[in-house]
Structure formats: structure tokens, C-alpha cells
C-alpha positions in Angstrom: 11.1 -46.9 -9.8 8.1 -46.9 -7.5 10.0 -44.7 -5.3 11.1 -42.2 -7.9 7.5 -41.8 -8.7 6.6 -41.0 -4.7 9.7 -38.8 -4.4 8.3 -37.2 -7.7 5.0 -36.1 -6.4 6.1 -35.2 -3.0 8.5 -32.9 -4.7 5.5 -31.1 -6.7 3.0 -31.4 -3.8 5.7 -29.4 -1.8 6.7 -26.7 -4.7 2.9 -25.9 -4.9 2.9 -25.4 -1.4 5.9 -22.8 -0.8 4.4 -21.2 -4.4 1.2 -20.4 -2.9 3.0 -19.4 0.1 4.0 -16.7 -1.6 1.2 -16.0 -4.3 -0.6 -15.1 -1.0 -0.1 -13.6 2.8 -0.2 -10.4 3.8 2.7 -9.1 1.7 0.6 -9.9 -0.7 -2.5 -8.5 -0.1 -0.8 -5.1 1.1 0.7 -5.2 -2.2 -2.5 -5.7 -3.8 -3.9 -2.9 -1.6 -0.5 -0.4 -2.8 -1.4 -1.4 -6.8 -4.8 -0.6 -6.2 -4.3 2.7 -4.4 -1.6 3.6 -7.6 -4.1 2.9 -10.1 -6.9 5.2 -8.5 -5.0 7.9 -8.1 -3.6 7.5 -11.5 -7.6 8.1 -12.8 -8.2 10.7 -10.7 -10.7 8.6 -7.9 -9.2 10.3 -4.4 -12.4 8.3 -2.8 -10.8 5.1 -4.4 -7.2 6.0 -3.4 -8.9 6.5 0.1 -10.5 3.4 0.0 -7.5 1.6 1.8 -7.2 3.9 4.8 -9.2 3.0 8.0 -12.7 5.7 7.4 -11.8 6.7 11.3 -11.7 10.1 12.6 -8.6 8.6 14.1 -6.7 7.7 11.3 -3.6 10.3 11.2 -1.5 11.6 8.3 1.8 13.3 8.8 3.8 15.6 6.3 6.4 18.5 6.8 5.2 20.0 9.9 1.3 19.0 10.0 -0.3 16.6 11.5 -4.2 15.8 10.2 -6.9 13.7 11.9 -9.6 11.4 10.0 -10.1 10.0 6.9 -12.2 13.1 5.6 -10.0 15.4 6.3 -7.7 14.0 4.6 -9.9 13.1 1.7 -10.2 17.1 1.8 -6.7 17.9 1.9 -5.9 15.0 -1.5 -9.2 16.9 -3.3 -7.5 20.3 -2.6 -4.1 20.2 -3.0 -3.9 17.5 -6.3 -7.0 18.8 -8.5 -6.6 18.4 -12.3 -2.6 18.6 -13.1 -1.4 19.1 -9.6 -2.1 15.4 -9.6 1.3 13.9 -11.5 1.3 10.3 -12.0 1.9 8.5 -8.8 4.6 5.6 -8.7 5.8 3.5 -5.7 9.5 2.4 -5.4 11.2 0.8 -2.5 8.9 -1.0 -0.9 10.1 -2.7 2.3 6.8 -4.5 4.0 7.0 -5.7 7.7 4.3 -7.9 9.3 4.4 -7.5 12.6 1.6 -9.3 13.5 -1.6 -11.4 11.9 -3.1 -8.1 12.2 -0.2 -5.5 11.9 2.2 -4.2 9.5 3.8 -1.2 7.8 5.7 -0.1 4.9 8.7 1.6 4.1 8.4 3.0 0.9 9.4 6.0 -1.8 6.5 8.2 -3.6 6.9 9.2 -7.1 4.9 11.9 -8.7 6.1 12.7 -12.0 4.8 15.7 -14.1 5.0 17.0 -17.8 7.9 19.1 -16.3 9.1 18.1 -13.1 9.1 15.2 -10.6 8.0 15.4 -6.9 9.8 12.4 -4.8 9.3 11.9 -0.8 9.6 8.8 1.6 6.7 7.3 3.4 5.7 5.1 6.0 2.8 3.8 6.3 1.0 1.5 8.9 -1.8 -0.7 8.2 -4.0 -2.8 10.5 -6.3 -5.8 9.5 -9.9 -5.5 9.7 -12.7 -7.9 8.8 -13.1 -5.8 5.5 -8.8 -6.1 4.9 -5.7 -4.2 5.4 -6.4 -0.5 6.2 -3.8 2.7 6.9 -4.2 3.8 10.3 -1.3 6.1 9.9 0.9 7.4 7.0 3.9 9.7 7.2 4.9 11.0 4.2 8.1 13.5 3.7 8.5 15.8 0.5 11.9 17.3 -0.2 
């Protein structure tokens, strides 16, 4: 009986470990950072959807045949080209993270944008480094149909 209790607790001490193995980790925190960038968009805050990409002239975005350098510019091109209903409400689907490293990863991933009247889809990769402030894009590659 004393043993059942022992073999009891070591069973819960060990299911609370592997659970917060995976309530945390940076599958987790990417996801986090994907959610967050969803619901910004979603209101319309291109500074908050911008938020999770490294504020670097060197970050790079890559879509159709153009390639653009640093986080303003891109800022720029979002502002631009997604004002008022251009927008749509942005969706993720198919998320396939890789960690590559304690301080490297990307995502494979589908965009959704969905309008009152149509529905713009695309694949995108993105890859994210850690920095002391968290997980940032350094580069996203983004195809439209």
C-alpha cells in the first residue's frame, strides 16, 4: 500500500512535468508570437503585427518577384497595400514549426485573408531568431497565387 501511494505521486510528479513541457518551449512561444500577430492585424495595428519582426534594416521580406529590406519598409509596404478593406481578415492554417536551435527556428505555414467577397490564400515561410526581447522574423517569404 505504501508503495502504491509512492508509485502514485511519482506518476503525477512526472505527468506535470511532460504537461508543462509542452504548455511551454519555443513552439510555444512562436505560437504565442503567430496569435498575437493574427489578432493585430485583425484590428487594424500594422505596428503591432510588426511588432514580432526583428526592427533591423536587415530583416528581409520576399513575395512574387520582390525582394524588400528592413522592418520600415516593410511596415510601409503593409500600410500601403492593406489600408481600410484591402485588409481581409487574416487566418493562419498549417503550421509546421522547426526549432533548429535554442535560438533558431522557422515556420511553414498557409496565409488566409478572407473578404466580404473573395479570399486571398498564399504559403509562407518564415524564420525567426531569439533575442533577449523574444522570437523575432528575420525573414519571411510569402507566395500569393
Amino acid at each position: 500500500m505504501k508503495n502504491a501511494g509512492l508509485i502514485l505521486l511519482l506518476v503525477m510528479v512526472l505527468g506535470s512535468l511532460v504537461s508543462a513541457a509542452y504548455d511551454s518551449g519555443p513552439e510555444v512561444e512562436i505560437l504565442s508570437l503567430l496569435k498575437a500577430q493574427i489578432e493585430a492585424w485583425n484590428r487594424g495595428d500594422f505596428e503591432g503585427f510588426m511588432a514580432y519582426y526583428w526592427e533591423s534594416p536587415d530583416m528581409t521580406f520576399q513575395s512574387g518577384n520582390q525582394r524588400l529590406s528592413g522592418w520600415d519598409t516593410l511596415l510601409k509596404r503593409y500600410q500601403t497595400n492593406y489600408a481600410g478593406a484591402q485588409r481581409g481578415e487574416l487566418t493562419f492554417k498549417d503550421l509546421e514549426i522547426e526549432v533548429l536551435s535554442e535560438d533558431a527556428a522557422y515556420v511553414l505555414g498557409r496565409y488566409h485573408l478572407e473578404y466580404p467577397d473573395s479570399v486571398r490564400e498564399g504559403l509562407f515561410t518564415i524564420i525567426l531568431k531569439r533575442f533577449p526581447q523574444g522570437w523575432r522574423i528575420i525573414h519571411d517569404h510569402s507566395s500569393s497565387p
